[in-house]
C-alpha positions as CSV (number, residue, x, y, z in Angstrom):
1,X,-7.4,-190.0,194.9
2,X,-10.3,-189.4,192.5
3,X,-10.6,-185.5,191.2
4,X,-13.9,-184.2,190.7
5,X,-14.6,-181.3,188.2
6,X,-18.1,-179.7,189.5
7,X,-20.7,-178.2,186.9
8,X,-22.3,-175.1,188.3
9,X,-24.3,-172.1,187.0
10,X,-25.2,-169.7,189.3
11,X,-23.9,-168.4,193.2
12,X,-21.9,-171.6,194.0
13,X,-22.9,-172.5,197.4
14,X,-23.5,-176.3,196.9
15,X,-20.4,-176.2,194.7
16,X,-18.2,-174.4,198.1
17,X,-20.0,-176.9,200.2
18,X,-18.6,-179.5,198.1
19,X,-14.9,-178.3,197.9
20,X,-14.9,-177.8,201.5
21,X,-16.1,-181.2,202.3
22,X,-13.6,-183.3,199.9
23,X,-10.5,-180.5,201.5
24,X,-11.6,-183.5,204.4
25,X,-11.7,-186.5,202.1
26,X,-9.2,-189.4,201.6
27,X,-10.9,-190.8,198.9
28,X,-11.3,-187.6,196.4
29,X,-10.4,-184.0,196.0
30,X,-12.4,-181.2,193.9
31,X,-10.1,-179.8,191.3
32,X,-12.0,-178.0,188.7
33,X,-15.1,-176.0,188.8
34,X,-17.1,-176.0,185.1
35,X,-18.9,-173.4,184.7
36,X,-21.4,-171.8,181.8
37,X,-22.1,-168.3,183.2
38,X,-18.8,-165.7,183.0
39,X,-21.0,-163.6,185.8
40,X,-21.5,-166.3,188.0
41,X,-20.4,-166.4,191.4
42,X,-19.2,-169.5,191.7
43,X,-16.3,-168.4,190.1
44,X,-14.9,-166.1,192.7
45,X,-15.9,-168.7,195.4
46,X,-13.1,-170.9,193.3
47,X,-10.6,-168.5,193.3
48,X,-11.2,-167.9,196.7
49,X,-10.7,-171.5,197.4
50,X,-8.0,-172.0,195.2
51,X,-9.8,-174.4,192.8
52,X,-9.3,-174.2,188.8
53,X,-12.1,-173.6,186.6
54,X,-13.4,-174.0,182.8
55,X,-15.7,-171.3,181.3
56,X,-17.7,-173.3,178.3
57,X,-20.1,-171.9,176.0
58,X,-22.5,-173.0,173.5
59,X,-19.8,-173.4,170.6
60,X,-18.2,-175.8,173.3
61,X,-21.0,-178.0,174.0
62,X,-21.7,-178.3,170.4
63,X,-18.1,-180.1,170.7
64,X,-18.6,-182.3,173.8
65,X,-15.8,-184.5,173.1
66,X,-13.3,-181.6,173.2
67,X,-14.4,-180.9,176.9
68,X,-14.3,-185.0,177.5
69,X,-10.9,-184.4,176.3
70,X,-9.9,-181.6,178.6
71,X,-11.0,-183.4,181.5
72,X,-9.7,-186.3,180.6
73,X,-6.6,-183.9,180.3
74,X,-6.9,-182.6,183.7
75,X,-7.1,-186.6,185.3
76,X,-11.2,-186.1,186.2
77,X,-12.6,-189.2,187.3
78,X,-16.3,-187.8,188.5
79,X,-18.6,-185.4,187.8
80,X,-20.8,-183.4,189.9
81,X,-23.8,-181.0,189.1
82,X,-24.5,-178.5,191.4
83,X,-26.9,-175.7,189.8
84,X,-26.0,-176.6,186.6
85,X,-28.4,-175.6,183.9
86,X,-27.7,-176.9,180.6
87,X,-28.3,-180.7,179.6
88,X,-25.5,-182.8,179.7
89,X,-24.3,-184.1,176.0
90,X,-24.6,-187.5,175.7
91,X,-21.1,-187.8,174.6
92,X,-19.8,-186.6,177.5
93,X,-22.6,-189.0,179.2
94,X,-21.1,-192.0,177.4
95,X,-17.5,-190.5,178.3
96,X,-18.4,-190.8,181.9
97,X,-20.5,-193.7,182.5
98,X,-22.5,-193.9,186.0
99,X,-19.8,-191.0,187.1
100,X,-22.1,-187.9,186.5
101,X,-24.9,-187.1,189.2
102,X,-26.8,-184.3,190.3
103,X,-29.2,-183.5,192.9
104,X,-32.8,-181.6,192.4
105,X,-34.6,-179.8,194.6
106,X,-37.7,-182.0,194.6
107,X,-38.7,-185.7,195.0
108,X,-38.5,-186.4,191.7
109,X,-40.4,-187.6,189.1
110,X,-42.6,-184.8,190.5
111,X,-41.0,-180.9,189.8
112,X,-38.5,-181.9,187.8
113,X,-37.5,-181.4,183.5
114,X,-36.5,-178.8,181.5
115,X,-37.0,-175.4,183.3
116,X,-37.6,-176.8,186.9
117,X,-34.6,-175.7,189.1
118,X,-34.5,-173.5,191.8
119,X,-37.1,-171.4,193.3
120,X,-39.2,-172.3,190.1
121,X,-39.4,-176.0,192.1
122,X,-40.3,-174.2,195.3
123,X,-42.8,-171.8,194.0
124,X,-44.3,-175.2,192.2
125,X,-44.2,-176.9,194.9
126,X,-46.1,-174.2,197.1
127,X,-48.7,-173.3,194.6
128,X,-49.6,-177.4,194.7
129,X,-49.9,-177.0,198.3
130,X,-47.5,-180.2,199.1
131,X,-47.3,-181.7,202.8
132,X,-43.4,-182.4,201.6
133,X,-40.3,-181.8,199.7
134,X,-36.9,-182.8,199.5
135,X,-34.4,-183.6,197.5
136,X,-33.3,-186.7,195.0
137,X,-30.3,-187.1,194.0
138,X,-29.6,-189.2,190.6
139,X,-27.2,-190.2,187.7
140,X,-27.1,-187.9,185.4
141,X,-28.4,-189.5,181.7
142,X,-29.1,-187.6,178.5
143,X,-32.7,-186.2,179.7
144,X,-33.3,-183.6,181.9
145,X,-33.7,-184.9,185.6
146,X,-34.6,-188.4,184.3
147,X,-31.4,-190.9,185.1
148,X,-31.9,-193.6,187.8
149,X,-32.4,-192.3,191.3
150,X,-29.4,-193.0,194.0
151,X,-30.7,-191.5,197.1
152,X,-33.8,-189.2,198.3
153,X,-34.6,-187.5,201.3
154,X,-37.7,-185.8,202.4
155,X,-38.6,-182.6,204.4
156,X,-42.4,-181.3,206.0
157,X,-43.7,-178.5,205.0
158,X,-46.8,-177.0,206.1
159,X,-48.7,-175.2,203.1
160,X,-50.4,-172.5,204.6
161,X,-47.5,-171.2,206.9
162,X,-44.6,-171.8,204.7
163,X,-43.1,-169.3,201.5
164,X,-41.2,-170.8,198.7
165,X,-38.7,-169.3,200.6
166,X,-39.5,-171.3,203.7
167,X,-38.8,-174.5,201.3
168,X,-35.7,-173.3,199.9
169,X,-34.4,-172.9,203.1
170,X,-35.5,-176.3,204.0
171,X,-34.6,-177.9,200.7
172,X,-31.0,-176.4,201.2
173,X,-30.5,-177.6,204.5
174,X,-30.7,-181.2,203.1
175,X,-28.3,-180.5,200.2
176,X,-25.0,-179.3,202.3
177,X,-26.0,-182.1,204.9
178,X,-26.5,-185.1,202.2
179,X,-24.9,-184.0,198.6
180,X,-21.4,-184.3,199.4
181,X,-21.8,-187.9,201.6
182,X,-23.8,-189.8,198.9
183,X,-21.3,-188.3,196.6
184,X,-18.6,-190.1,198.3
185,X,-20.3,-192.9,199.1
186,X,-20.8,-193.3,194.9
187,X,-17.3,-192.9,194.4
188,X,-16.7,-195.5,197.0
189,X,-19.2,-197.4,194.9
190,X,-21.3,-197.9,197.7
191,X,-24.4,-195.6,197.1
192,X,-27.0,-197.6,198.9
193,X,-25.5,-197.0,202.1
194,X,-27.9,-194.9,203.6
């Protein structure tokens, strides 16, 4: 049984989504929740669940082989980005070879590098006026939203009836349906399955 350590930011619902789909899974469990932000939700929606976490700050990251060793400490065999909003150290890149992904909120290469997450991709994306969004999910290198793509999926939109909100809602809809199955399927080390 693989245990995954999730890096998340902000409110946590990928990250819950996540947990609660593994809770299912023969293959791997979620044990430890990473997190960069003491307000953040995502760390009551761990205790709630009854998952461990890790608060890091910058002092830390400046140190990424000290965190490599606390995972490495706590048996983690994946990584998993979910709202995560600092770049990933290449140490701890090297430390985890092809076992770090993420997903963005966009079809990427479009909307995506330093300072495109969240309803900053979705107001971009409406202000361009696309016909369609989705989401890509990738392995995670040493550049922001730049490591080779493992699996996208696409969404209409119609630009002059839908908010950014419309295509958040949209966007997230494809995230709790397809994160955690081409997560396992990575981990099963069969990613092109879909």
């Amino acid at each position: 049984m693989i245990s995954i350590a999730i890096f998340a930011s902000g409110s946590g619902t990928n990250a819950e989504n996540l947990v609660r789909y593994f809770q299912q899974s023969s293959v791997a469990r979620v044990t430890l929740i990473v997190c960069n932000n003491p307000d953040a939700y995502v760390l009551q929606r761990a205790s709630n669940l009854g998952i461990d976490t890790l608060l890091v700050n910058r002092e830390d990251w400046k140190q990424p082989q000290n965190l490599a060793q606390q995972l490495e400490d706590k048996n983690i065999g994946f990584i998993v980005l979910a709202g995560f909003l600092w770049l990933i150290p290449a140490d701890l890149v090297a430390a985890y070879p092809h076992k770090i992904i993420n997903i963005h909120p966009a079809l990427l290469p479009k909307y995506g590098g330093k300072g495109m997450y969240g309803s900053k991709v979705h107001e971009s994306v409406y202000q361009n006026g696309e016909h369609e969004t989705g989401i890509t999910i990738h392995f995670v290198n040493n550049k922001y939203d730049d490591g080779a793509i493992i699996f996208q999926k696409t969404v209409d939109i119609d630009p002059g009836s839908e908010s950014p909100e419309d295509i958040a809602e949209k966007v997230h809809t494809l995230e709790y349906e397809w994160y955690p199955k081409v997560v396992e399927s990575v981990i099963l080390g069969n990613p092109s399955q879909f």
